[in-house]
N, C-alpha and C positions, 0 to 999 in steps of 0.2 A: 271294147277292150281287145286289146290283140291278142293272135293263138298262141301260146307260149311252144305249141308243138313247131307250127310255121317260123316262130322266131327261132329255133335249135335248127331245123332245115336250111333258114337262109344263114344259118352262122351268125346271127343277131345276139344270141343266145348261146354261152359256153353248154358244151355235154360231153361227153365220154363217148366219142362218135366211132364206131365200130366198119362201119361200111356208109359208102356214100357213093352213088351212081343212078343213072338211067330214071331221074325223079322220085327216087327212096333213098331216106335215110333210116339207117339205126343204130341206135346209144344203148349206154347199159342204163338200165333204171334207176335213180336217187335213193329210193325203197324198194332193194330187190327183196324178192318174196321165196329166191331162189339161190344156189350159188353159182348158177346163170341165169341174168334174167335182163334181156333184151327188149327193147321196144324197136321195130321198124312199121315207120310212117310213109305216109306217102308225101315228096315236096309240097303236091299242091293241096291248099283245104278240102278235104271231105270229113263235114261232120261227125260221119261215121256208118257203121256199116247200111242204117237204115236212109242214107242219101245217095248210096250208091247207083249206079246208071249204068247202061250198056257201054257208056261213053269208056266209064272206069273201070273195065275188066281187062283190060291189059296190064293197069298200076294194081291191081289189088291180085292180080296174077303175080307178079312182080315180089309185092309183101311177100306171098308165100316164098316165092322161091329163094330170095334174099331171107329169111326166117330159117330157111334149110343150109341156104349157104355159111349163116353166123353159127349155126350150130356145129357144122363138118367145122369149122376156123377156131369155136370153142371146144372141140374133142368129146363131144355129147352124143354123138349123133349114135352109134354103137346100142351105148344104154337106153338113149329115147330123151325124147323131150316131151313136152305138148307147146301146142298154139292156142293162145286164148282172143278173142275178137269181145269183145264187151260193146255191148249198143243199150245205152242208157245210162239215167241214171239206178234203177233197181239195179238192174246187172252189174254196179259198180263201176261204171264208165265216167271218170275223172276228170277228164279232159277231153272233148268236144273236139275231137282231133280225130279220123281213123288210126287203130293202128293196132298191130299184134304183139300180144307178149310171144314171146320166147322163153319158156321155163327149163330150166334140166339142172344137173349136174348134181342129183343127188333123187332117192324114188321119191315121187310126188303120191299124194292121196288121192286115194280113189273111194266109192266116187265121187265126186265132183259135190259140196255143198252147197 
């Protein structure tokens, strides 16, 4: 079955694409959880955080800093956000995809459930 993350990256797949460069992409989420809530991926497959390589610390360097830049471009960045990174399925990981939420635009709960 193909990644549905990979198919939004190569444009196979309509999204609500927010930034697009340097092998990341990010969309706003189908079910945001937030009244910002961003998904940035990386172009290429990585299962997710628990596949990651020395190879992939430039693109997962990248995730964050595109995560920081959607936020300055959604006017969040002031009040705060969080980043959430999900590896599995316990932790809620969805789709077999890496990739960070981006939350804000309103206080989020703490702590974390």
């Amino acid at each position: 079955m193909a990644c549905l993350f990979c198919q939004i990256a190569s444009g196979e797949v309509a999204a609500n694409i927010v930034y697009k460069s340097e092998g990341v992409t990010a969309f706003r989420d189908v079910a945001p959880q937030a009244p910002t809530h961003i998904l940035v991926i990386p172009d290429r497959h990585i299962a997710g955080a628990a596949e990651v390589t020395s190879a992939d610390e430039v693109v997962v360097g990248r995730l964050v800093r595109v995560a920081a830049e959607a936020a300055r471009m959604e006017g969040i960045t002031d009040r705060g956000y969080r980043l959430i990174i999900n590896q599995g399925h316990d932790a809620g990981q969805s789709i077999d995809h890496l990739h960070v939420h981006l939350l804000g635009g309103r206080p989020l709960p703490t702590p974390l459930v």
